[in-house]
Steps between C-alpha positions, in 0.01 A plus 500: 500500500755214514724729718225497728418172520923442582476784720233373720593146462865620645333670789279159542801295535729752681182518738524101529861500536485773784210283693661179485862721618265607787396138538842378499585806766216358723632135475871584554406713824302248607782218432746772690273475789485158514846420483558820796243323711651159426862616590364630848355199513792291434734751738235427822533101413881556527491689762238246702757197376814643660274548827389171434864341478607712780254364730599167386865545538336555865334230544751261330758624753252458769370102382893456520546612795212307621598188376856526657331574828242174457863257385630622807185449724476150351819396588487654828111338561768145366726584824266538737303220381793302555585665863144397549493144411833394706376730786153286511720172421698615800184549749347203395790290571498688846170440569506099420850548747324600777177318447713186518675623825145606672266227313726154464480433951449144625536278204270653267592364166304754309350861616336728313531916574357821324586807590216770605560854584905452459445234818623094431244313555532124597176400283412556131486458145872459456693183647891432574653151545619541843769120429752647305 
């Protein structure tokens, strides 16, 4: 009787040992799984990150390139600004020339002139001192 009682107290805990080896299967499956599905996952985030720095390589280039073209826009928008001002610097100085010629007659000390429609006018908001 004491063999039996070892005998089927073996086969109790050989029985135990072979569910929680199951068990332990189960889990470690499981855990292979896991880390399968995690490695795909990691490989598409790689993969999406080098498209990701490729397209910003891209766009990097690109703001570059953009910037260059705005420096050289500003300084060229600085030129013509320039141009600009002495060109209007020079017309107005024509204009007050020959509203003093047509405007300053017969002793007029002071006449005033506009101009309307690109025509001098001898009468206006804008005076010359026909002395000097």
């Amino acid at each position: 009787m004491f063999s039996g009682k070892v005998i089927t107290g073996y086969t109790t805990y050989a029985d135990q040992i072979e569910k929680e080896l199951n068990e332990t299967r189960h889990d470690l499956s499981l855990c292979e799984d896991g880390i399968a599905n995690a490695n795909n996952d990691i490989a598409s985030f790689l993969s999406g990150l080098a498209n990701m720095k490729s397209i910003s390589d891209v766009c990097r280039t690109e703001l570059n390139s953009t910037k260059s073209a705005l420096d050289m826009y500003g300084k060229e928008k600085s030129s013509l600004q320039a141009e600009k001002d002495g060109l209007e610097l020079k017309y107005n100085n024509l204009a007050i020339h020959a509203a003093t010629d047509m405007c300053c007659v017969r002793g007029v000390k002071i006449a005033s002139w506009s101009i309307v429609d690109d025509f001098i006018l001898c009468s206006g908001n804008k005076t010359i001192n026909c002395t000097g």
